[in-house]
BALOBA-1460 file (C-alpha; in Angstrom, 3 decimals):
// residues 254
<rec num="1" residu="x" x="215.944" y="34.605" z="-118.282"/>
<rec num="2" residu="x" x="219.492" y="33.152" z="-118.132"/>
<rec num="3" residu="x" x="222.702" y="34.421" z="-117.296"/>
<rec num="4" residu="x" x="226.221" y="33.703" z="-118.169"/>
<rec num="5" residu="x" x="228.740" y="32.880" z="-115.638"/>
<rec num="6" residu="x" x="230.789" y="36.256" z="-116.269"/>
<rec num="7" residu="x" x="227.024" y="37.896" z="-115.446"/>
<rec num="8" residu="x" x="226.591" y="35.620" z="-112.301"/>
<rec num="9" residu="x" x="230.050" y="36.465" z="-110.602"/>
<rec num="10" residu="x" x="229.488" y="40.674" z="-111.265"/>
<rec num="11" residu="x" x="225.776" y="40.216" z="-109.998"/>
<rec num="12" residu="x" x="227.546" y="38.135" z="-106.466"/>
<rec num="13" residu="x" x="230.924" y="39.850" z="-106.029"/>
<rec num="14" residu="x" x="232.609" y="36.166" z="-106.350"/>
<rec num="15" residu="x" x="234.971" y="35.156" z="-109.218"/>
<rec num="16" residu="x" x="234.340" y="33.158" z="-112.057"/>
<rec num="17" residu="x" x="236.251" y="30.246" z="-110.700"/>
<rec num="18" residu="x" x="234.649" y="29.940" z="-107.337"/>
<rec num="19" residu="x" x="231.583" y="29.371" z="-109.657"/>
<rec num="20" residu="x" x="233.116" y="26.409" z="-111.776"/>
<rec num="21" residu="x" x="234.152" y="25.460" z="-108.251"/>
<rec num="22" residu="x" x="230.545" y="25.318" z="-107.121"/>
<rec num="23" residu="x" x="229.182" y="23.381" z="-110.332"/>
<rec num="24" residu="x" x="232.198" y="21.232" z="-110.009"/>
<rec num="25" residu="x" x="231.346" y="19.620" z="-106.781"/>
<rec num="26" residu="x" x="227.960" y="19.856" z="-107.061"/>
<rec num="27" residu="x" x="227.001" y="22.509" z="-105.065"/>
<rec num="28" residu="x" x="225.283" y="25.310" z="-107.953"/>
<rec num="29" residu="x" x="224.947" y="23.561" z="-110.988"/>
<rec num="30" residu="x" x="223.741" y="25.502" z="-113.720"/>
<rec num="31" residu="x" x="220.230" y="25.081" z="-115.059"/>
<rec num="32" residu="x" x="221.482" y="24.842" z="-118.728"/>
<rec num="33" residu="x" x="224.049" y="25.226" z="-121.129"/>
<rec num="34" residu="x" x="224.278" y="27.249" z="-124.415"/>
<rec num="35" residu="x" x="224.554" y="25.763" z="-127.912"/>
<rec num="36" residu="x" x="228.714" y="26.745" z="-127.209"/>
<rec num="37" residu="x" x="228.311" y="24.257" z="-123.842"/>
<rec num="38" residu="x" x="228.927" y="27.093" z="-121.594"/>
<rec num="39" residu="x" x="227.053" y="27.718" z="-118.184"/>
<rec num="40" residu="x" x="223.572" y="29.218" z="-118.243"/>
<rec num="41" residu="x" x="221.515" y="30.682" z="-114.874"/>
<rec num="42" residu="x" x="218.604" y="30.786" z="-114.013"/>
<rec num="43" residu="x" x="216.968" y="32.955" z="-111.294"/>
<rec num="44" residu="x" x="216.431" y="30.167" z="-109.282"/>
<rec num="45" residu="x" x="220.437" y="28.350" z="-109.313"/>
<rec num="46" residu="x" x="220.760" y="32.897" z="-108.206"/>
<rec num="47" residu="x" x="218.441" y="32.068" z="-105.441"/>
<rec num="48" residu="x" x="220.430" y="29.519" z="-104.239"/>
<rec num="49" residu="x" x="223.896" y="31.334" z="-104.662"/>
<rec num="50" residu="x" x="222.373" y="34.114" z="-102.919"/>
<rec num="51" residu="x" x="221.468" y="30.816" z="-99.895"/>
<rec num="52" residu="x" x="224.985" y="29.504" z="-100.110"/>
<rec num="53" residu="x" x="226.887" y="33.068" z="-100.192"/>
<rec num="54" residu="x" x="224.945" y="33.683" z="-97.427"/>
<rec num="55" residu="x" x="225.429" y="30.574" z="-95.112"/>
<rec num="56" residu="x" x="229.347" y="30.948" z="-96.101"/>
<rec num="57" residu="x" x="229.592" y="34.504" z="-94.567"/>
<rec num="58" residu="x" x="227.807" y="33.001" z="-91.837"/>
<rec num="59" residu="x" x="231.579" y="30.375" z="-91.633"/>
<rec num="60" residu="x" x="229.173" y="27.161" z="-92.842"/>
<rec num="61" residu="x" x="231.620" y="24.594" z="-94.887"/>
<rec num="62" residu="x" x="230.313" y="23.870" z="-98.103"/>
<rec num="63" residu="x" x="229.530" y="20.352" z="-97.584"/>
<rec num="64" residu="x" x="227.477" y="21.496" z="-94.759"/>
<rec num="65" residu="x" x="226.105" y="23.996" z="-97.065"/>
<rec num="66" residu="x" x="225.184" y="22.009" z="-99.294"/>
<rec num="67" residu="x" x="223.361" y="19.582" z="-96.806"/>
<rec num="68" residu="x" x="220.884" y="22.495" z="-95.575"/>
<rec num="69" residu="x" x="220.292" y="23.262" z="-99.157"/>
<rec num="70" residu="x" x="219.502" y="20.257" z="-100.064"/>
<rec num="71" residu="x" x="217.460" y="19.233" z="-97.010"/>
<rec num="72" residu="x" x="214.086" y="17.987" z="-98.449"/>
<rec num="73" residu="x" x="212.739" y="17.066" z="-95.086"/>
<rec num="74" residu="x" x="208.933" y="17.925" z="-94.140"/>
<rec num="75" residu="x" x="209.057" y="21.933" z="-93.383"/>
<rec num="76" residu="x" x="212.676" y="21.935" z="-95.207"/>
<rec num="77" residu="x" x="211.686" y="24.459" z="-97.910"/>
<rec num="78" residu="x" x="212.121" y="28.008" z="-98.687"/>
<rec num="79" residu="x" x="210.373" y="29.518" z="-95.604"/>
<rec num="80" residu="x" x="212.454" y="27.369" z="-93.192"/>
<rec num="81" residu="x" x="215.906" y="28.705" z="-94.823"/>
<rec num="82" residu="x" x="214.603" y="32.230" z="-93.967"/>
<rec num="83" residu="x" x="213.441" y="31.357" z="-90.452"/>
<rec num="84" residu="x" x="216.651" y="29.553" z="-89.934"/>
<rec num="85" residu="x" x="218.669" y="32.548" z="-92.105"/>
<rec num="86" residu="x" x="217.135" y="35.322" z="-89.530"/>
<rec num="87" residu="x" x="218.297" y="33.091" z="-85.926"/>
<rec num="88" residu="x" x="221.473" y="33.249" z="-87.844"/>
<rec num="89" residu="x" x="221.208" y="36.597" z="-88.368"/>
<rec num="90" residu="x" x="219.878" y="37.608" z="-85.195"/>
<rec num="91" residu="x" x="222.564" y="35.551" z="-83.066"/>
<rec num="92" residu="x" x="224.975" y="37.458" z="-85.025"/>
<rec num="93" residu="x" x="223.408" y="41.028" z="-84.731"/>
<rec num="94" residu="x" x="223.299" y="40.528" z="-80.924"/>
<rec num="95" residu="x" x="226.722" y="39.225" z="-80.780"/>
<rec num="96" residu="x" x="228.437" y="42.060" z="-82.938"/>
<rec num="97" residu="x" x="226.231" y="44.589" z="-80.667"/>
<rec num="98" residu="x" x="228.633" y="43.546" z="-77.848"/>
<rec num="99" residu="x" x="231.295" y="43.244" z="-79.382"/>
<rec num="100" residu="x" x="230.636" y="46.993" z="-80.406"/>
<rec num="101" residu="x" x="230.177" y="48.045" z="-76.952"/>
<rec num="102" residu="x" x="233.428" y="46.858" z="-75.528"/>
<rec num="103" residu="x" x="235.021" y="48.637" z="-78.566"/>
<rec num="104" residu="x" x="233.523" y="51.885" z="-77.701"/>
<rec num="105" residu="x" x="234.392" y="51.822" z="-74.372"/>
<rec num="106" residu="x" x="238.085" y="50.468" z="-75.043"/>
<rec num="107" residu="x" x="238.412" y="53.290" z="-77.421"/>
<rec num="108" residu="x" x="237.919" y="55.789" z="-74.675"/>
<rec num="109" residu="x" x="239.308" y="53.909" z="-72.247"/>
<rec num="110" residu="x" x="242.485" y="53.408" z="-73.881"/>
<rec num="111" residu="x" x="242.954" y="56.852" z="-74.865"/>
<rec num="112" residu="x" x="242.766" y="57.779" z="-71.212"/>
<rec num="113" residu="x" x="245.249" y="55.435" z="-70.067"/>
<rec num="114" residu="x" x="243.977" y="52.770" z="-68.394"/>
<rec num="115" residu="x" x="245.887" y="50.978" z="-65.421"/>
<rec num="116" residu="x" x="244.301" y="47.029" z="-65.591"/>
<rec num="117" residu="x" x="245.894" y="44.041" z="-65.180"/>
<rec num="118" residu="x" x="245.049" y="41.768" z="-68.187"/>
<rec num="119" residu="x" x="242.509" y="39.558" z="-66.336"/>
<rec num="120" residu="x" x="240.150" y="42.965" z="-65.607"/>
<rec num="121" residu="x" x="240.651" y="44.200" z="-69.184"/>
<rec num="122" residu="x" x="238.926" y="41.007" z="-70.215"/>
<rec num="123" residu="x" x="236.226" y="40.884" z="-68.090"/>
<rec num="124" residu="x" x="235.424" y="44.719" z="-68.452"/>
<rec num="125" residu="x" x="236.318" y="44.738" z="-72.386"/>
<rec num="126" residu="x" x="235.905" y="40.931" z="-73.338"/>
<rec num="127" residu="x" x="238.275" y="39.441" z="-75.873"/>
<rec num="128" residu="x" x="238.674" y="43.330" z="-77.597"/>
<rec num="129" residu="x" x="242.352" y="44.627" z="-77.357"/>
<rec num="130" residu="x" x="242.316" y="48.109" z="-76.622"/>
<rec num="131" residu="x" x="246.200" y="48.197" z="-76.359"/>
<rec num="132" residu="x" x="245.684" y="48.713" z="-80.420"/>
<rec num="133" residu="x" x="244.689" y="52.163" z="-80.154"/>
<rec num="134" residu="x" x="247.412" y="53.877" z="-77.741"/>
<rec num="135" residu="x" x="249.616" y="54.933" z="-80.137"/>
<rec num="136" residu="x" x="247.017" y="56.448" z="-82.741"/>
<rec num="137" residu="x" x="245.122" y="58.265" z="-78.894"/>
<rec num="138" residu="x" x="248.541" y="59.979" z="-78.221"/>
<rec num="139" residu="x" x="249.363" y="60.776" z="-81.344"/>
<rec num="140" residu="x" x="245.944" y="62.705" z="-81.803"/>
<rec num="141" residu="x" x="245.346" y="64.081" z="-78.376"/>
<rec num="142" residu="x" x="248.436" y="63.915" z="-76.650"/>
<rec num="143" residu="x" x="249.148" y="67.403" z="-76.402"/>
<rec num="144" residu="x" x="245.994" y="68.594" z="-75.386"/>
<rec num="145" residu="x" x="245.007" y="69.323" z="-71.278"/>
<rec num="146" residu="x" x="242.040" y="67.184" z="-71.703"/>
<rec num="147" residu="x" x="243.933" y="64.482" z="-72.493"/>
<rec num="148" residu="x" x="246.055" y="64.754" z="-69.950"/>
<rec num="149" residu="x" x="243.338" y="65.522" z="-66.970"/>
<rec num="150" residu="x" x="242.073" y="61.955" z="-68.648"/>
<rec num="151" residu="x" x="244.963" y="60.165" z="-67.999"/>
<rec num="152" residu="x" x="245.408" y="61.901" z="-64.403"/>
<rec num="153" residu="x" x="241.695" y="60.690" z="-63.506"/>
<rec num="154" residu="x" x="241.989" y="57.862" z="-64.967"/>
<rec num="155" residu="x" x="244.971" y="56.548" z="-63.551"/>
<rec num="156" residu="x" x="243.342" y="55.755" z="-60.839"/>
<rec num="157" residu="x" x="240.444" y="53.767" z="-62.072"/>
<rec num="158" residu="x" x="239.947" y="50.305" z="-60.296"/>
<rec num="159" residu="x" x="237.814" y="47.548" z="-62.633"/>
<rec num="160" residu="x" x="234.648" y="48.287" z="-60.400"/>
<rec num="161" residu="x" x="234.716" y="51.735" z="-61.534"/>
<rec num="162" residu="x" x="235.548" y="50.775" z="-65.387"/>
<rec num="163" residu="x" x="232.389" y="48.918" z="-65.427"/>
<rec num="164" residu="x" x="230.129" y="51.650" z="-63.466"/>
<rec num="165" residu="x" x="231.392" y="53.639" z="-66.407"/>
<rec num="166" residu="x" x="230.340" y="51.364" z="-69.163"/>
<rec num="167" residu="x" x="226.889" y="50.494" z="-66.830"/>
<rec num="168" residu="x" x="226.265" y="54.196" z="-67.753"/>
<rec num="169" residu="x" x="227.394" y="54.618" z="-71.045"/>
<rec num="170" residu="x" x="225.275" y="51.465" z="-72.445"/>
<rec num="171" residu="x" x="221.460" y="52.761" z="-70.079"/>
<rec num="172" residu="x" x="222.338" y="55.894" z="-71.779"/>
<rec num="173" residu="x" x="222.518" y="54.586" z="-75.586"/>
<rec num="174" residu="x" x="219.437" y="52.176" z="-74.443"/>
<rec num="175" residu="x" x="217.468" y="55.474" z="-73.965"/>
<rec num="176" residu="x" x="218.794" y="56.810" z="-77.132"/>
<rec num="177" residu="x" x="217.785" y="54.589" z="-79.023"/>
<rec num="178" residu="x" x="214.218" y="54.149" z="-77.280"/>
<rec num="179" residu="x" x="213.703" y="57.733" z="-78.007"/>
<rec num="180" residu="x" x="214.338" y="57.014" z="-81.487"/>
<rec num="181" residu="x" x="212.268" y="54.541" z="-81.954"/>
<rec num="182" residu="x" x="209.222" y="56.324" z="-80.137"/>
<rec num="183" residu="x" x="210.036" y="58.842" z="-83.622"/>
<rec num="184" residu="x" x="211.412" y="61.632" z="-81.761"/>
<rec num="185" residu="x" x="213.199" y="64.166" z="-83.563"/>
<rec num="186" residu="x" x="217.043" y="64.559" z="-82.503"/>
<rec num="187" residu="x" x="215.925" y="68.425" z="-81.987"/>
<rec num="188" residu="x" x="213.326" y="67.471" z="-79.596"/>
<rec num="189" residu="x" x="214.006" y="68.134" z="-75.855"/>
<rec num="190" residu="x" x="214.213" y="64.875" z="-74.789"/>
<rec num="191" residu="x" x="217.128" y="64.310" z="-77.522"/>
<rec num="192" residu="x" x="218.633" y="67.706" z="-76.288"/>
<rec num="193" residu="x" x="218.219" y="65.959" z="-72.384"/>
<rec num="194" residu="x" x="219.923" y="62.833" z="-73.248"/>
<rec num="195" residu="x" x="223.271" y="64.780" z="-75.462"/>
<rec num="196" residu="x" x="223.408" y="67.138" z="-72.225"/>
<rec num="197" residu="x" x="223.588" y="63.977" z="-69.972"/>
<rec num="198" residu="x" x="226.151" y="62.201" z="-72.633"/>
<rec num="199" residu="x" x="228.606" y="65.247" z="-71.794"/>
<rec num="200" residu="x" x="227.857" y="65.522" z="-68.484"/>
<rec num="201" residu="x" x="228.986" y="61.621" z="-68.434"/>
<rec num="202" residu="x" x="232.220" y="62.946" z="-70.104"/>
<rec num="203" residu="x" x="232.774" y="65.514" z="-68.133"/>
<rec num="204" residu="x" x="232.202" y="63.798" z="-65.196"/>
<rec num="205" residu="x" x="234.779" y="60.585" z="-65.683"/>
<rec num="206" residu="x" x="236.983" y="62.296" z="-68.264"/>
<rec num="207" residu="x" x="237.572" y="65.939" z="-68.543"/>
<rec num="208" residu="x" x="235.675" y="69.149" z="-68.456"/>
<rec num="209" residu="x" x="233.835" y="68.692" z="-72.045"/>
<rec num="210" residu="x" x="232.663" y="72.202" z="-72.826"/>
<rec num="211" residu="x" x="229.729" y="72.732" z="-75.416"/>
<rec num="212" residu="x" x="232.764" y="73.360" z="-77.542"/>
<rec num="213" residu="x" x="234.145" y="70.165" z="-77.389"/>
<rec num="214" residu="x" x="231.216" y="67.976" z="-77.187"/>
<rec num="215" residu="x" x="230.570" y="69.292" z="-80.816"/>
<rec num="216" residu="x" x="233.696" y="68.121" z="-81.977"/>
<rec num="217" residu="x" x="233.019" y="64.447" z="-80.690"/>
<rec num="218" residu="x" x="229.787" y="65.153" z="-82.453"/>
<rec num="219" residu="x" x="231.384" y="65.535" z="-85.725"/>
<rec num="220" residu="x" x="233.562" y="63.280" z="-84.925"/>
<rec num="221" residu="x" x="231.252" y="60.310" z="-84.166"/>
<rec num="222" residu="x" x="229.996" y="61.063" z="-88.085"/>
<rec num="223" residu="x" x="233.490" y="61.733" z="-90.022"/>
<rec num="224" residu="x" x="235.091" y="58.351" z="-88.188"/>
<rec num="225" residu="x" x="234.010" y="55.623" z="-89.778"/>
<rec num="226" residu="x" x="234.461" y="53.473" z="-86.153"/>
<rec num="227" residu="x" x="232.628" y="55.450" z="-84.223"/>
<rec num="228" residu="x" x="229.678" y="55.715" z="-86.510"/>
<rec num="229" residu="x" x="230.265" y="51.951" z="-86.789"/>
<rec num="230" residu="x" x="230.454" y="51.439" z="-82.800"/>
<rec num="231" residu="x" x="227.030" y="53.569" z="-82.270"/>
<rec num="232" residu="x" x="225.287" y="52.325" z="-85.826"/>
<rec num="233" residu="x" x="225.645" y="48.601" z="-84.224"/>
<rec num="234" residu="x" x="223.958" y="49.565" z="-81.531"/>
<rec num="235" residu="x" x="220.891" y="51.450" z="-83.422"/>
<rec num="236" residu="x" x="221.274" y="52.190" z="-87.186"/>
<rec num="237" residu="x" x="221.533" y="56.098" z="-87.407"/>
<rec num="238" residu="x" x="222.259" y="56.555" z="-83.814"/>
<rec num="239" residu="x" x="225.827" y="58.099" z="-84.746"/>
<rec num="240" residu="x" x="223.638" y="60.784" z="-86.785"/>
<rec num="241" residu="x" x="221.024" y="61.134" z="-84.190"/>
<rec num="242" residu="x" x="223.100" y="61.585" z="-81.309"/>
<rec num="243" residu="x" x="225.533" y="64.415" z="-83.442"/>
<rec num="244" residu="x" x="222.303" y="66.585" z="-84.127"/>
<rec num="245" residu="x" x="221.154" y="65.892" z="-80.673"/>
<rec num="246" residu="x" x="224.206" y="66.951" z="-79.439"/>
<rec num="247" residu="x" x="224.504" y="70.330" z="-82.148"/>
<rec num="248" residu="x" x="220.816" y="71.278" z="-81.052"/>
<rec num="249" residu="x" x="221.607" y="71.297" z="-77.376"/>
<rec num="250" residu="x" x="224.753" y="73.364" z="-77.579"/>
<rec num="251" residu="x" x="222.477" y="76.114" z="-79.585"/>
<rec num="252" residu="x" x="219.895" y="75.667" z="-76.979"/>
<rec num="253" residu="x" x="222.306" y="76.358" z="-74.226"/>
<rec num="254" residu="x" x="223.810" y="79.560" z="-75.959"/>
């Protein structure tokens, strides 16, 4: 089969002229033309779109692109470009993980009001602002007394104790997500262990999180799209997981 350029950009979510753009320098040349002259595809110039989008979400130039394409060294062929394509991949899983973390924990730590000098935000947050998300904290949960018994206990937070914090928060999601892979149901009583420990963690360094409250994160950790981002980075589902974890073991405890 063959496919027309108009085809080719819908199927790749690109344009029409980053295609000509491609042919033009040599990078995705067309396997044919019709009897009109115009650009026909074939599955294999979509294979190696699908190579060249991928390596330019990855930040690759194209002329570098085009030299791993085009590599026809000994072990150069389609096997290496997935081996290579999964490092890539992997690298950038494991890099996105922390970046994740220090998100999570610079959402709540931000909402609390955090008292670091700019050298300890970086080495307890990394290269994550959470000065972004005052405004939108306050405007939410300003009026509320846990918010406020936050920002009290908070206040006094040293960098040492930030980092205790996050020490917990991350064994805890490790666990989580060990559970989940051993195929543990969220209902389970381990789960139910784990939610009662993630709101004893709250209630512990934040405020008192009643049963009450600790379902509203859960909801919340599903209905906003960066939390479920934050916790999905860590373990695909483990927004989901941890909400009906959390549900089941505020029914268990009545």
């Amino acid at each position: 089969m063959s496919y027309s350029v108009g085809q080719v950009a819908r199927f790749a979510g690109v344009t029409v002229r980053t295609l000509h753009h491609y042919d033009e320098i040599g990078l995705l040349r067309p396997g044919g033309r019709n009897h009109a002259g115009h650009r026909r595809y074939s599955d294999a110039d979509l294979d190696r779109l699908q190579q060249i989008l991928f390596y330019r979400e990855l930040g690759f130039p194209l002329d570098q692109v085009a030299v791993i394409l085009d590599d026809r060294s000994a072990g150069a062929g389609p096997m290496e470009h997935l081996r290579r394509q999964h490092a890539l991949l992997t690298g950038r899983i494991e890099q996105l993980q922390r970046m994740a973390a220090a998100v999570e924990s610079a959402m709540e730590a931000r909402k609390m009001g955090i008292e670091l000098t700019p050298e300890e935000k970086f080495e307890v947050f990394g290269d994550f602002d959470p000065e972004q998300y005052e405004e939108e904290a306050e405007r939410s949960w300003g009026g509320t007394e846990a918010y406020r018994e936050s920002r009290r206990r908070t206040a006094t937070y040293s960098k040492e104790d930030w980092l205790r914090i996050k020490e917990e928060a991350d064994d805890l999601n490790r666990r989580l997500v060990e559970l989940m892979d051993s195929g543990a149901g969220p209902g389970s009583e381990a789960a139910m262990d784990l939610a009662e420990e993630h709101r004893d963690q709250i209630r512990r360094h934040y405020y008192d999180c009643t049963y009450e409250i600790h379902t509203g994160l859960a909801e919340m950790y599903v209905a906003d799209p960066r939390f479920t981002a934050t916790f999905d980075a860590i373990r695909p589902g483990l927004a989901g997981f941890l909400r009906e974890a959390i549900l089941a073991n505020a029914a268990r405890r009545g």
